[in-house]
Structure formats: structure tokens, C-alpha cells
C-alpha positions in Angstrom: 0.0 0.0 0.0 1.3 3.0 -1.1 1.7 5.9 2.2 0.4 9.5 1.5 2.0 11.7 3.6 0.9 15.2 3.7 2.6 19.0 5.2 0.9 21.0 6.6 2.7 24.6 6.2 1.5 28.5 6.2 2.5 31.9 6.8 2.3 35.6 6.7 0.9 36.3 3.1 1.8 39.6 1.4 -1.4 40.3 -0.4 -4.3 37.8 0.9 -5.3 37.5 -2.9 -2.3 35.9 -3.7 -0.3 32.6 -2.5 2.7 34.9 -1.8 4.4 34.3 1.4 5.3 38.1 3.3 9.0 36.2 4.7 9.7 32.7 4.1 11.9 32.8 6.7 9.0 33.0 9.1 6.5 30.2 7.7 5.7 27.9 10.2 5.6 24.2 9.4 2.9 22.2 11.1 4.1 18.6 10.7 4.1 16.1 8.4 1.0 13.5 8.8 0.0 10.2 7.5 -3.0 10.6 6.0 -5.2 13.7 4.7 -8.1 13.6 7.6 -4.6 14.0 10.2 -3.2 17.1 7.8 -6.9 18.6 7.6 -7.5 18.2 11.2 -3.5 20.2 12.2 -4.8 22.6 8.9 -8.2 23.3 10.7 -6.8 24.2 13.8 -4.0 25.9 12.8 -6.8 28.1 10.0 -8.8 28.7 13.3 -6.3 29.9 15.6 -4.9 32.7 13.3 -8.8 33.4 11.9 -8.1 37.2 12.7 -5.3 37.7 11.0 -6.4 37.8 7.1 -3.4 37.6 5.4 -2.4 34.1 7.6 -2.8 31.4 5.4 -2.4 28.1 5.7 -2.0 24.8 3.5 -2.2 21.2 2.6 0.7 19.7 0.6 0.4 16.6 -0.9 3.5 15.1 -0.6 3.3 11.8 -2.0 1.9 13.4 -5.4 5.7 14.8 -5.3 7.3 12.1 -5.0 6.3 9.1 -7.3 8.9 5.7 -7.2 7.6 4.4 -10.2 7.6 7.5 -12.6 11.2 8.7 -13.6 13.3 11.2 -11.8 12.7 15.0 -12.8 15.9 17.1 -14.0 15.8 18.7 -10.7 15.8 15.2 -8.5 18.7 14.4 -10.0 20.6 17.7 -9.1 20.0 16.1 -5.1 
């Protein structure tokens, strides 16, 4: 069975129209989790706890969609 692991990240964002991050420097990563109910759950709360902020964002990545064994390696996985 193949594992799906997801990150949950977010941040300051400069414009709240836009998926532009205000310092990368200061994103704050939630964790990586297991499964997407796990990731929605740490997304949730985090999305909650900064509700009054509007230009707080954060997001789901799906990080077994980057990262396939059985498709070939991308030019940039082979600069690692």
C-alpha cells in the first residue's frame, strides 16, 4: 500500500489575494502527517487559531503526489 503523507505549512501572506508568502523565513511548518483527515485536522486548527489575521494562510501539501517511485526522476531530482 502506497503511504500518503501530507505537510501541513502556512505563513504571513503579502497580499491575501495571492499565494505569496510576506517572509519565508517566518512560515511555520505544522508537521508532516500520515493521512489527509490527520493534515486537515492540524490545517483546521491551525486556519482557526490565526482566523483574525487575514493575510495568515495556511496549507495542505500533498507530498506523495511529489514524489512518485515508479515515474522517472525529474531534472531537478537528479541535481539532489
Amino acid at each position: 500500500m502506497t503511504q500518503r503523507l501530507h505537510l501541513v505549512f502556512g505563513g504571513e501572506l503579502v497580499d491575501p489575494t495571492r499565494n505569496e508568502f510576506r517572509d519565508t523565513s517566518e512560515m511555520h511548518v505544522v508537521g508532516i502527517f500520515p493521512n489527509y483527515a490527520t493534515a486537515y485536522d492540524a490545517w483546521k486548527a491551525e486556519a482557526q487559531r490565526t482566523v483574525d489575521n487575514a493575510h495568515m494562510r495556511y496549507f495542505i501539501a500533498h507530498i506523495h503526489r511529489l514524489m512518485d517511485e515508479e515515474s522517472p526522476s525529474s531534472s531537478t531530482q537528479a541535481l539532489d
